[in-house]
N, C-alpha and C positions, 0 to 999 in steps of 0.2 A: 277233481276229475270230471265231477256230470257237470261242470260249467263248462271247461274243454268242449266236452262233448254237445252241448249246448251249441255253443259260439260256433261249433265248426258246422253242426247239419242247419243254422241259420245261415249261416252264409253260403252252404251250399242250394238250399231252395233261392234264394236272392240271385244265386248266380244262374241258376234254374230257368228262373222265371226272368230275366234278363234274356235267356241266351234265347226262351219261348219266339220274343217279339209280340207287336202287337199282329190281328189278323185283319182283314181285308174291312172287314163289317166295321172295327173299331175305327180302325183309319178312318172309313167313311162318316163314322158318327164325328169322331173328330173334326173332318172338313166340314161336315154340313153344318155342325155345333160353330165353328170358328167362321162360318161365314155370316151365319147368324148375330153371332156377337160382331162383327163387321157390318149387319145391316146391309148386308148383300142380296137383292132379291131375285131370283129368275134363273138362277143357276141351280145345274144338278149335278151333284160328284158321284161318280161311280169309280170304285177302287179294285183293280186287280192285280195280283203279284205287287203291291206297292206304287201304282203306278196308278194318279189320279186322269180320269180325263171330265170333264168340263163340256156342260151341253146347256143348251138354254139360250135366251135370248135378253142382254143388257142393254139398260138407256144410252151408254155410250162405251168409250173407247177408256174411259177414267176408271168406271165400274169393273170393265174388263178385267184391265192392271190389277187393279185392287181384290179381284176373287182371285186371279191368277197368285196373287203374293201371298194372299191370305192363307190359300190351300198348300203351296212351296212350305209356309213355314210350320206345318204339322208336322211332329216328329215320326217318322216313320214313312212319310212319302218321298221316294225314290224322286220320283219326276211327274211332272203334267202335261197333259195332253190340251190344250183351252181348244174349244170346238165351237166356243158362244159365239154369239150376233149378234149385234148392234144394231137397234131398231132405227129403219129409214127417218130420216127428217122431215 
């Protein structure tokens, strides 16, 4: 009976803390953490309601892409806003 009982209120925190989501700040540590490991420099993620937008200024139009994708694949970001610039030649 208390393993029942067990098995059933772990699975209900699990389910808990699943339904929670992550918040706004995590998200953002996530983008900035995953751009970092991407070696992404000059970009800033700001996160609201799920929704990244991208500020800053990159050496080209590759770097872009590449924060752009980087930030996309964070779980828990809806969409991106890219707002960066491309520094003149």
């Amino acid at each position: 009976m208390k393993v029942k009982v067990f098995t059933i209120l772990t699975l209900a925190c699990a389910l808990f803390m699943m339904a929670c989501g992550k918040s706004d700040a995590d998200l953002q540590k996530a983008a900035t953490d995953k751009l970092a490991a991407e070696k992404v420099v000059g970009v800033i993620v700001v996160v609201k309601g799920g929704v990244a937008t991208l500020t800053g200024e990159v050496a080209d139009v590759t770097v872009k892409g590449k924060a752009n994708a980087a930030v996309k694949s964070v779980e828990g970001i809806t969409s991106v806003t890219d707002s960066t610039t491309t520094k003149p030649l």
